[in-house]
C-alpha positions as CSV (number, residue, x, y, z in Angstrom):
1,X,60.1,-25.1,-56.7
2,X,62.6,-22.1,-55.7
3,X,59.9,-19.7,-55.8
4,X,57.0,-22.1,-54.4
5,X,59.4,-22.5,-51.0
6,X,60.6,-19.0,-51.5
7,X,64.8,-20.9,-51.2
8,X,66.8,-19.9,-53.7
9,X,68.1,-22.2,-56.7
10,X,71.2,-22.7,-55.8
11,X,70.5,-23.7,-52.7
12,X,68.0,-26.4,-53.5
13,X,70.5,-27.7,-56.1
14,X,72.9,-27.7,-53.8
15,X,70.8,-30.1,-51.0
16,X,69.9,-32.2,-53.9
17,X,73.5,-33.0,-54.8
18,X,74.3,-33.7,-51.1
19,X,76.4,-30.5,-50.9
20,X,74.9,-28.6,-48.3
21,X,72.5,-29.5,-45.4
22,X,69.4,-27.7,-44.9
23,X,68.7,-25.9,-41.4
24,X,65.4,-26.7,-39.3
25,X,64.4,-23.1,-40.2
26,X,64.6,-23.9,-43.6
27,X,63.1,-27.2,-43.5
28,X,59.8,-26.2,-41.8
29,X,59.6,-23.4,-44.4
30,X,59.5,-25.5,-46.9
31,X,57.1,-28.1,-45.4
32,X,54.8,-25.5,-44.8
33,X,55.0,-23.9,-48.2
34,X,54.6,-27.7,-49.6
35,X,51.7,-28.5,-47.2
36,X,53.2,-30.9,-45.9
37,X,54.4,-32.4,-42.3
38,X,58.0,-32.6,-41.7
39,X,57.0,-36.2,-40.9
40,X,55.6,-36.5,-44.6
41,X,58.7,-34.8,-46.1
42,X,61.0,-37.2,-44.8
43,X,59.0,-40.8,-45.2
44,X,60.4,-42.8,-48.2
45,X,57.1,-44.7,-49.8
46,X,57.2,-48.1,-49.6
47,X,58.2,-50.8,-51.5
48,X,56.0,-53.4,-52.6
49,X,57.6,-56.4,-51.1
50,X,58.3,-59.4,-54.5
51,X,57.6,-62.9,-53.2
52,X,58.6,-65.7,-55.2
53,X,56.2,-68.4,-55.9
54,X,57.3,-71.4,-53.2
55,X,55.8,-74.1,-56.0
56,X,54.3,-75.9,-52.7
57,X,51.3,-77.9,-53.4
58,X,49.3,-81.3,-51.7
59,X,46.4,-83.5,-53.2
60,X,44.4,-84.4,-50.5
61,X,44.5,-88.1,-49.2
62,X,44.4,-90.4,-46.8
63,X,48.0,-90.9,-46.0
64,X,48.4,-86.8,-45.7
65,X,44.9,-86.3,-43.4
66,X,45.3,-86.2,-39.6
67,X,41.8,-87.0,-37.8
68,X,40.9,-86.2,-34.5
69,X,38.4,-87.9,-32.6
70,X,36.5,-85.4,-29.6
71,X,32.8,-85.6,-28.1
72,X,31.9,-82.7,-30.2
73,X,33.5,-83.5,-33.4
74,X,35.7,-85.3,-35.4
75,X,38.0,-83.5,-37.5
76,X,40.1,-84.6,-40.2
77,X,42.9,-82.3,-41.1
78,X,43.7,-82.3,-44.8
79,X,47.2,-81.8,-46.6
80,X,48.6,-82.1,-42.9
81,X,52.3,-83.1,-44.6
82,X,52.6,-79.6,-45.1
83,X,53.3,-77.4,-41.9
84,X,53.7,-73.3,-41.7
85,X,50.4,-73.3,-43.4
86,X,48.3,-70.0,-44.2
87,X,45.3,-71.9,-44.2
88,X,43.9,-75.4,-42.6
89,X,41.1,-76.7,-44.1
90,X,38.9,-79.6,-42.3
91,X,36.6,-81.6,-42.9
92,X,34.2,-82.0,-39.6
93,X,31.9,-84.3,-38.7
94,X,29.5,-83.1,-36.1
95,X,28.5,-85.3,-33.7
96,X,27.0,-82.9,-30.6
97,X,23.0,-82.4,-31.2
98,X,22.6,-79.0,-28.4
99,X,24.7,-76.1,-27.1
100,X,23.9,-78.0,-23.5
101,X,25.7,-81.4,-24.6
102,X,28.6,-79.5,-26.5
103,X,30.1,-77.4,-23.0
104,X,32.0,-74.7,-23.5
105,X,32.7,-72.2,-26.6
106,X,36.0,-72.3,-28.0
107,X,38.4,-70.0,-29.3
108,X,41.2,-69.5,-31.1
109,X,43.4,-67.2,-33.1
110,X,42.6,-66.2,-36.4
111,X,39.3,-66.5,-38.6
112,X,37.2,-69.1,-40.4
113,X,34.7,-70.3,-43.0
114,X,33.0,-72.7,-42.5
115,X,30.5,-74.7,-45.6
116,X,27.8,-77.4,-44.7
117,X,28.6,-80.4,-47.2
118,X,25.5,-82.2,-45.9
119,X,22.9,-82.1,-43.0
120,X,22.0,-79.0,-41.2
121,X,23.8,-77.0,-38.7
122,X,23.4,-74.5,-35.5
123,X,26.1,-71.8,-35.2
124,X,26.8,-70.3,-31.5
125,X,29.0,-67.9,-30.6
126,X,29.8,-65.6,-27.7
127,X,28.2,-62.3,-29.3
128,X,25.4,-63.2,-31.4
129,X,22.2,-65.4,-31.1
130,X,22.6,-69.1,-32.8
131,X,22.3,-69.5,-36.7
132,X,20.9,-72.6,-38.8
133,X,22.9,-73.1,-41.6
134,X,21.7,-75.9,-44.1
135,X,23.7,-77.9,-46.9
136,X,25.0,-75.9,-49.4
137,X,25.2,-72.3,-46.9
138,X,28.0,-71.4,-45.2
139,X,29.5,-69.1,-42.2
140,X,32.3,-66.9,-41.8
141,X,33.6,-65.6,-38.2
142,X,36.1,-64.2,-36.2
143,X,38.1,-67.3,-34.2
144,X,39.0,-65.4,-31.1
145,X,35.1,-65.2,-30.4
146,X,33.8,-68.4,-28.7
147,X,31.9,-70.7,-31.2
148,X,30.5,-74.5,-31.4
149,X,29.0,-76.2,-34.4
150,X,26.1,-78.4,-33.4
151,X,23.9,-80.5,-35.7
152,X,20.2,-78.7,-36.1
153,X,16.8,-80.2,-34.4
154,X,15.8,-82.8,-36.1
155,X,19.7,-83.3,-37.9
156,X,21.0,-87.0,-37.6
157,X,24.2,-86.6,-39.3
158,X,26.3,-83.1,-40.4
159,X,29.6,-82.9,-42.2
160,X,31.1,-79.7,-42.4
161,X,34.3,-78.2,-44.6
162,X,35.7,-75.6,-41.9
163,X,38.7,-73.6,-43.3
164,X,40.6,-71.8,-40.8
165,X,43.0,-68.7,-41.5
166,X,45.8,-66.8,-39.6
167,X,48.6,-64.9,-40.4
168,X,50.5,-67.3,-37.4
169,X,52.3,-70.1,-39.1
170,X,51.6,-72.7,-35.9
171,X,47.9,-72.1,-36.7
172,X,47.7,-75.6,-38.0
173,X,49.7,-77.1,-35.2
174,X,47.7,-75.4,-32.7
175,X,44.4,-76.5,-33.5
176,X,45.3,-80.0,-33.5
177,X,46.8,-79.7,-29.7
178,X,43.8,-77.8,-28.8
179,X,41.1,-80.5,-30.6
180,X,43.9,-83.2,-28.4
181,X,43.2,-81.5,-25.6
182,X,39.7,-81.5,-25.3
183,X,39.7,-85.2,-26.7
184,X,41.8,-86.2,-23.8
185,X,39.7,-83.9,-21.0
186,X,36.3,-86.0,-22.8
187,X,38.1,-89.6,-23.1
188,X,40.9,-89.8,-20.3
189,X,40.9,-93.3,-20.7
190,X,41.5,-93.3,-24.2
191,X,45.2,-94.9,-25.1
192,X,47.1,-93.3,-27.0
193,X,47.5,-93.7,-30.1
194,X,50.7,-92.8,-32.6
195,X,50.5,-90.4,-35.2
196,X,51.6,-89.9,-38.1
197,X,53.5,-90.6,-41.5
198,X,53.1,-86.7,-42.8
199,X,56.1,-85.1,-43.0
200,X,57.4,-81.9,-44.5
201,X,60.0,-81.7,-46.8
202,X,62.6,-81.2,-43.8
203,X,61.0,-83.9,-42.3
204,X,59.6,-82.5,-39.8
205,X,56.5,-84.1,-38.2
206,X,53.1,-82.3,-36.9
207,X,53.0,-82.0,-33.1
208,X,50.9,-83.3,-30.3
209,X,50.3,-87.1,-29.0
210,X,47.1,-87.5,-29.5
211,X,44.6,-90.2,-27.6
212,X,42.4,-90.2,-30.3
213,X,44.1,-89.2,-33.6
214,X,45.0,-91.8,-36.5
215,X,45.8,-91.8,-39.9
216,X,44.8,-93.8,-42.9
217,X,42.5,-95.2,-40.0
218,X,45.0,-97.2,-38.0
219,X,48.4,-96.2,-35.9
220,X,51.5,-95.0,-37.8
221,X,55.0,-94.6,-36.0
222,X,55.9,-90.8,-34.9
């Protein structure tokens, strides 16, 4: 090293045992003898980041699925006891049959596949033409681009599994208010109804006061 920087020995031993600083003269010597950056020379690498496994798990049911009635779909939100979630999967009924009687495209954060279970479907978005996806295909786009899900021509029935990813932990939350939202602007007159028994651990409860949103099919205190 001594004679690759051209810095003595006893110099270098002595900035290694924290004896003696080196000057900037001396430093950008030996970056440029090293080929490196002075950015590069002082950067520590990082360090892969251990998490423990949290041991968290649901089995799906109907005491921990939230369902959400809208025009366009209705949405049932599985393992919903579980909040600060990675992922939300759904299970989507499609009820809309054209672009025309769906409205508006809608967005949110964060990404999504979604897999036709039965029936046939017609993917729109805000950058590409529409896609037909039939039973057993599936779909994977970017959330922040506007999208609808509308049953095919010819399509009586569609039932989707739509799982939605973000690195936000009020993903989950945030659907549900928006899918609330647009049930309310479609059914003002809807009463509303209480929702729900799922709870976390801390017993905390998932938000919004949904018009059209039941679980295990009937009302449930908040």
């Amino acid at each position: 090293m001594s004679q690759a920087v051209g810095i003595p020995l006893s110099t270098l031993a002595k900035v290694e045992r924290g004896e003696l600083s080196m000057t900037y003269d001396k430093l950008l010597q030996l970056s440029e003898r090293l080929d490196i950056s002075l950015l590069e020379l002082f950067s520590m690498p990082a360090v892969p980041q251990s998490t423990a496994a949290t041991g968290r798990r649901s089995i799906c049911g109907e005491a921990n699925t939230i369902t959400v009635s809208s025009r366009n779909y209705e949405d049932k939100y599985l393992c919903s006891e579980l909040l600060k979630k990675i992922i939300t999967p759904i299970i989507v009924d499609v009820k809309a049959a054209s672009i025309e009687e769906f409205g508006q495209l809608i967005t949110h954060e964060g990404e999504e596949f979604v897999y036709v279970i039965s029936g046939s479907i017609r993917v729109y978005t805000s950058f590409y033409g529409p896609t037909q996806i039939d039973a057993g295909g599936g779909h994977y786009l970017d959330s922040q681009m506007g999208h609808a899900y509308v049953r095919a021509e010819g399509c009586d029935s569609a039932t989707l599994l739509v799982v939605c990813a973000s690195k936000s932990e009020e993903l989950n939350s945030a659907l549900i208010e928006q899918m609330v939202e647009l049930a309310r602007e479609t059914q003002p007159s809807a009463t509303p109804v209480a929702n729900t028994k799922s709870r976390d651990r801390g017993g905390k409860r998932p938000r919004g006061n949904p018009p059209a949103v039941r679980t295990q099919g009937r009302p449930a205190r908040r």
